[in-house]
C-alpha atoms as one frame of an Amber mdcrd trajectory, in Angstrom:
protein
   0.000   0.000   0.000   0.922   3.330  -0.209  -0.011   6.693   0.123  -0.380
  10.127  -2.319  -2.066  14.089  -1.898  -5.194  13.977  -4.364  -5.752  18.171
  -4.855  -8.830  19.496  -4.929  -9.393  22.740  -6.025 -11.819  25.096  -3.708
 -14.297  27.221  -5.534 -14.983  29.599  -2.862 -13.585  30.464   0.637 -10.167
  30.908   2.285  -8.450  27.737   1.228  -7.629  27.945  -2.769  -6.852  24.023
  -2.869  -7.763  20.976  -0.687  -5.164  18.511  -0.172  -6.153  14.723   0.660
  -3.939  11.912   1.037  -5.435   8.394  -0.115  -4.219   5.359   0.417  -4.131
   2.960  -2.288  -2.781  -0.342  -3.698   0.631   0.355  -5.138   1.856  -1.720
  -8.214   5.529  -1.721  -7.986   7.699  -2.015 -11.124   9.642   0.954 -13.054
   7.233  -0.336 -16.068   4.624   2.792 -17.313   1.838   0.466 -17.165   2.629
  -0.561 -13.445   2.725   3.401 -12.713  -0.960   3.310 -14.726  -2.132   0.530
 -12.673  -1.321   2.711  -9.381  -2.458   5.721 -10.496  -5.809   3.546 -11.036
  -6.014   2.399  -7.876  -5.314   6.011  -6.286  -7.941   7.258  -8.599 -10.728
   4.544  -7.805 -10.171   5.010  -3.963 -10.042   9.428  -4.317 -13.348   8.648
  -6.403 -14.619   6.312  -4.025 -14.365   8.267  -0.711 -14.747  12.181  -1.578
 -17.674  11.160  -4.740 -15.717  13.423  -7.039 -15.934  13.467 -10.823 -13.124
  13.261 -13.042  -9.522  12.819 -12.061  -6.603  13.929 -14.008  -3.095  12.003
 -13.200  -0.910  15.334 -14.122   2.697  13.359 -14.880   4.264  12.083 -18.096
   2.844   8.682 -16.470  -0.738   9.945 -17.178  -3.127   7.899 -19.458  -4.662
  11.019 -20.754  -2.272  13.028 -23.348  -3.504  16.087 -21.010  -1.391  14.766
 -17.913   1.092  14.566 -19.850   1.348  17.615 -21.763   0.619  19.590 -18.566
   3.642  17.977 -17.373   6.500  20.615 -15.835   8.844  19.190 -18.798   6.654
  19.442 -21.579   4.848  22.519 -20.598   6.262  25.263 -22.520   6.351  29.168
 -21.708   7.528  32.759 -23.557   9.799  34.778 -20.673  11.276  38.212 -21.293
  14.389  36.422 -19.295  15.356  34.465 -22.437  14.713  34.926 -25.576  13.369
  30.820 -26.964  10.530  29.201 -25.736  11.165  26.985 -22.354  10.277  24.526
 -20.170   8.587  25.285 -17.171  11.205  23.158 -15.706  14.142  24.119 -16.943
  12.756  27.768 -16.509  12.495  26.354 -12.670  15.882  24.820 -12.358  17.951
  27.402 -14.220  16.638  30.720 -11.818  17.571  29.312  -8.937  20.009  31.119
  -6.758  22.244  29.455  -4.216  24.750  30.497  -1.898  27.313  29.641  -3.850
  26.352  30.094  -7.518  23.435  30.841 -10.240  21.207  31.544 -11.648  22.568
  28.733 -14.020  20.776  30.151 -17.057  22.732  27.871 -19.645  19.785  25.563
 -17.963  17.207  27.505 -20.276  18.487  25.895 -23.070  18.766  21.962 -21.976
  16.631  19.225 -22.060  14.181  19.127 -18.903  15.323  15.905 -17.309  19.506
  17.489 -17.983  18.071  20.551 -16.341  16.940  18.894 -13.101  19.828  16.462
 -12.724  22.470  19.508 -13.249  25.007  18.469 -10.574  25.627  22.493  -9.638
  22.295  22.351  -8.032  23.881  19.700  -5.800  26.843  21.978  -4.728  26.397
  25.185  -4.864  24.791  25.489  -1.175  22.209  26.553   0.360  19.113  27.671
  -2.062  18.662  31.443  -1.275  15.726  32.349  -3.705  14.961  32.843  -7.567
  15.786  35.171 -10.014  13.888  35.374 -13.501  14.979  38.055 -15.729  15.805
  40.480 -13.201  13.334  39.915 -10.313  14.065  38.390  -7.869  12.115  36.348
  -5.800  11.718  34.343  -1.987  12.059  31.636  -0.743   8.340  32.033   0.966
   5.816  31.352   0.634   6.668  28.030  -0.030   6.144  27.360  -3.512   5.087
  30.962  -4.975   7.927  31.090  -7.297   7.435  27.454  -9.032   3.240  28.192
  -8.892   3.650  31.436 -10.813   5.970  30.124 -13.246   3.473  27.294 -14.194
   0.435  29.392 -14.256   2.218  31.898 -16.536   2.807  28.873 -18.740  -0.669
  27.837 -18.987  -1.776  31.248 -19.096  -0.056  31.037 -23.068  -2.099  27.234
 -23.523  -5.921  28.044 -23.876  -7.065  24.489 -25.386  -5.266  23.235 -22.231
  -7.260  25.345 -20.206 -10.427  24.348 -21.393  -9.878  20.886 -21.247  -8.659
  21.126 -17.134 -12.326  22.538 -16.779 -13.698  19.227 -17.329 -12.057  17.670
 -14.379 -12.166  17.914 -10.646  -9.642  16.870  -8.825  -5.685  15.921  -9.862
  -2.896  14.128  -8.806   0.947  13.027  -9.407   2.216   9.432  -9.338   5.841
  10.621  -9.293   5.340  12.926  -6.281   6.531  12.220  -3.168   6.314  14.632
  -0.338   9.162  13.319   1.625  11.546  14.110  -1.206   9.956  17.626  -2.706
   8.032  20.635  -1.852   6.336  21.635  -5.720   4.067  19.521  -7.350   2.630
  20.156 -10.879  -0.908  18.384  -9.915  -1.268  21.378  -6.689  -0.543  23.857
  -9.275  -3.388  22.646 -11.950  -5.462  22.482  -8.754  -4.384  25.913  -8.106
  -4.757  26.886 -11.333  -8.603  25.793 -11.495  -9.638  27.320  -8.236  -8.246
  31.159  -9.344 -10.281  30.179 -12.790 -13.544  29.639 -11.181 -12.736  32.610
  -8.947 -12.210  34.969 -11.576  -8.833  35.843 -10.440  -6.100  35.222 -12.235
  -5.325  38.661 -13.723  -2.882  38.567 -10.265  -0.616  35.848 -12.067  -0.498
  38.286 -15.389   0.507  41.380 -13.284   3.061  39.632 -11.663   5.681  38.916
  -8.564   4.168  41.640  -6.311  -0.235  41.190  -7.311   0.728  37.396  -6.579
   2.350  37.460  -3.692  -0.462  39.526  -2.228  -3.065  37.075  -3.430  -1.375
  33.918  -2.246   0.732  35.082   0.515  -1.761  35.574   3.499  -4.197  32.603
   2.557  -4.043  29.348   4.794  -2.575  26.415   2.881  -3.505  23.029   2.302
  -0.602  21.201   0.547   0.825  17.805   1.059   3.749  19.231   2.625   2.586
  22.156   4.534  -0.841  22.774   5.731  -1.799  25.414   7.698  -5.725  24.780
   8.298  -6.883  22.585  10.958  -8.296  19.578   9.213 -12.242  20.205  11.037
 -12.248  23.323   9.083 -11.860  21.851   5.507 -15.677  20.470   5.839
């Protein structure tokens, strides 16, 4: 057995996303149809217990060419901070700032999975923020910086957009919450809830209108959740 977030996004109140963890029959094997047959099982059980509608897997693992696409490394975006079309990953990797070294922009122009497995982000230290272009931004909250990014991204993909509307609730096979703090499947979550809410002209104007937006809300992620579970029902 094991255990992943399912995230929900909220229409309406405080909380922007729900975060559930389910437990569910794992299928182990490094095999993309053992990863389907888990991602089954996690979606049967989310289905079963919180009578949702759709679930999208969000991960190149994903039976649905959605998931896939809407995947950090095949999600593309247009920056001002460099002039070709880029990952949201290696858009990620390559504005991080360390103690000791970066922004490593020569990470713009690699391959997502070269971007993430850059050994400099092993040794340069400490991570001390971001910087895209030239703003910079924190460390906190949490995972403003990677959230932004993404939802710039899909700000560019309106048929992806208008497919996410058809589905309820998302998750990510590959995440594990022990091991990382961003997940792509909280973001699409995130990313639906500002939709319904009519308020996403905060990820257009930028750093500063997002921060403000996101920044005082109580969060409800698989690694940090400030709301006290009674209040999520």
């Amino acid at each position: 057995m094991a255990k992943r977030p399912v995230f929900i996004p909220e229409l309406d109140g405080p909380i922007l996303v729900r975060t559930e963890q389910v437990e569910f029959e794992w299928f182990a094997g490094l095999a993309i149809t053992q990863k389907q047959r888990s991602i089954d099982a996690l979606h049967a059980n989310a289905l079963e217990r919180f009578g949702l509608g759709a679930i999208l897997e969000v991960s190149t693992r994903s039976r649905a060419a959605l998931g896939s696409r809407l995947s950090a490394f095949n999600l593309m975006l247009t920056t001002d901070a460099h002039p070709k079309r880029l990952s949201v990953e290696c858009a990620f990797q390559g504005s991080k700032v360390f103690e000791r070294g970066g922004p490593y922009r020569d990470l713009y122009d690699m391959t997502s999975r070269d971007a993430k497995r850059d050994i400099r982000l092993q040794e340069s230290g400490r991570l001390t923020g971001f910087r895209l272009g030239q703003i910079d931004w924190p460390l906190e909250p949490r995972t403003a910086f990677y959230d932004w990014l993404y939802l710039a991204a899909l700000l560019e993909h309106d048929d992806l957009r208008d497919e996410i509307a058809g589905y309820q609730a998302f998750t990510d096979i590959e995440f594990n919450p022990e091991r990382s703090i961003n997940c792509q499947a909280y973001t699409v979550a995130l990313y639906a809830s500002l939709a319904a809410r009519g308020q996403l002209d905060a990820v257009v104007k930028g750093r500063d209108a997002y921060l403000a937006l996101v920044g005082e809300r109580p969060i409800s992620q698989a690694t940090l959740n400030t709301v006290q579970q009674s209040s999520l029902f």
